[in-house]
N, C-alpha and C positions, 0 to 999 in steps of 0.2 A: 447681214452684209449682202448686196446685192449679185447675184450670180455672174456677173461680169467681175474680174478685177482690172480694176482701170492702170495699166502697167508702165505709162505715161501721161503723162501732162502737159500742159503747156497756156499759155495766156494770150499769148502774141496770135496773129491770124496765122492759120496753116494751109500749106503751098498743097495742092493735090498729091506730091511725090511724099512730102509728111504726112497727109492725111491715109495713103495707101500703108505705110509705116505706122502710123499709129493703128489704123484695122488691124493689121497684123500682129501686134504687141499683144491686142484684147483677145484672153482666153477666156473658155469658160472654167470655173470651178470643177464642171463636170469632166473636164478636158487633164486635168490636171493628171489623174493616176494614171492615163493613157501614155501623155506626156513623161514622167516620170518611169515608164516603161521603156520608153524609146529612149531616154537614155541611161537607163542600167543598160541596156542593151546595147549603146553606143562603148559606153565605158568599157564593159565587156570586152568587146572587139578590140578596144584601143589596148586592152590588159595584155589581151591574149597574143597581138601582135607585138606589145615590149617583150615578151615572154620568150616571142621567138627571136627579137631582134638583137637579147642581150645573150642568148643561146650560140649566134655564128658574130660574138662579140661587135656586133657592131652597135656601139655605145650611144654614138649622134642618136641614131635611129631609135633604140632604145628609151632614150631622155625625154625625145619629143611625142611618143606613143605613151607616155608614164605622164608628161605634162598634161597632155590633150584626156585622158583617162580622169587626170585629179580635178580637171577642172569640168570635164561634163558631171562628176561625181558632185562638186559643188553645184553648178545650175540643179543636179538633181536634187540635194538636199535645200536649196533653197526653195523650188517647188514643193520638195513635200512638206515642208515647214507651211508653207502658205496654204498649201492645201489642208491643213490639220489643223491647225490655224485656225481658218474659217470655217471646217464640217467637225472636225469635230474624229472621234472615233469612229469608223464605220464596219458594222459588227460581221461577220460570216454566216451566210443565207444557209452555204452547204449542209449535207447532212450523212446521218451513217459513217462507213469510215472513213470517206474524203473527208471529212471534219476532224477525224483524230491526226490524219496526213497535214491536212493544211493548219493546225495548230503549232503539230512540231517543225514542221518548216518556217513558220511564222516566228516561233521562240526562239528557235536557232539565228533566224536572220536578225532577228533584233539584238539577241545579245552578242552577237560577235560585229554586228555592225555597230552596236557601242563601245566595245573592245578594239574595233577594227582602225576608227577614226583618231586615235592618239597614235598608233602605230603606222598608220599612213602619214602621219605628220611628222613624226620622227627619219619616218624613213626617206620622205622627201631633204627632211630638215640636214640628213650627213651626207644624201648626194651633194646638195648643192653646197655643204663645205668641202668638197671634194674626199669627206672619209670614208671611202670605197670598201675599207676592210670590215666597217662597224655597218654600214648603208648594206654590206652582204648578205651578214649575219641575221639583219632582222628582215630584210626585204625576203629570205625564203619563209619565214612565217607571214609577214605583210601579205602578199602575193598572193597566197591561197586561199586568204581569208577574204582577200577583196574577193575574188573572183568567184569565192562561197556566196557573197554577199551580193552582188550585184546581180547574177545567173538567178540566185532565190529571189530577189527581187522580183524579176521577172514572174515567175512561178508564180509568189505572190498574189499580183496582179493577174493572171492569169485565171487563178482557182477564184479571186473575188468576181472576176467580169461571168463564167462561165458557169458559178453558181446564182450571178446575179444581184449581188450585193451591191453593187453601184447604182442600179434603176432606182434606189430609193432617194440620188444622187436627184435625182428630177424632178423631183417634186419641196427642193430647198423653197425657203418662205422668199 
């Protein structure tokens, strides 16, 4: 695959203001886990402000910090899908005990972010039937786990850039 993903198309001729939008759209491959960073990190944010919004009850605010959360969580799973997708596994450079650190943080993040994504869906699933009583109950396990998951995220990405595992990103065929 070529290091560009072409993330639109088009056939018809394109107006300069499309042609700026379409530059924009073009990531690189190598761009992607950075990408992917910034929004576990966005998500984050968005978590930690439902967190407080549903804290001095206010529910509006709460809804729409849990919406905007679920759905940078989707753009972000559809990046790393693409991004993994296309490279493939990429392995941990680190060494010594940052490598025992960064495994069990890696283990952790993956299986509760597989754990994590039925129960984010459920718990969206009885807000929006309005069953507030059952959306409670699960939403204090939901909540922690996202916010395990998305924060490690980060970390993740973090211990790969810093021990260097992604420069090998640069030299794809």
């Amino acid at each position: 695959m070529h290091p560009k993903l072409q993330l639109a198309a088009t056939t018809k001729p394109i107006s300069t203001t499309e042609t700026d939008l379409y530059k924009l759209l073009m990531i690189s491959l190598t761009e992607l886990p950075q990408l992917n960073a910034v929004l576990n990190s966005i998500a984050t944010l968005f978590l930690f402000a439902g967190f407080i919004f549903i804290k001095k009850k206010n529910i509006s605010a709460h809804m729409r910090m849990m919406w905007f959360a679920f759905v940078v969580s989707v753009l972000f799973l559809v990046s790393y899908l693409i991004f993994h997708y296309n490279v493939g596994s990429v392995g941990y450079d680190g060494t010594g005990w940052v490598r025992l650190v960064y495994f069990t943080i890696l283990i952790s993040h993956i299986l509760l972010a597989i754990v994590n994504l039925p129960m984010i869906l459920v718990t969206m699933y009885r807000a929006l039937r309005k069953d507030y009583q059952n959306h409670k109950k699960i939403a204090r396990w939901t909540w922690p786990v996202w916010m395990y998951v998305s924060i490690t995220g980060v970390i993740v990405y973090l211990m790969m850039e810093t021990s260097g595992s992604y420069d090998k990103l640069y030299y794809l065929p």
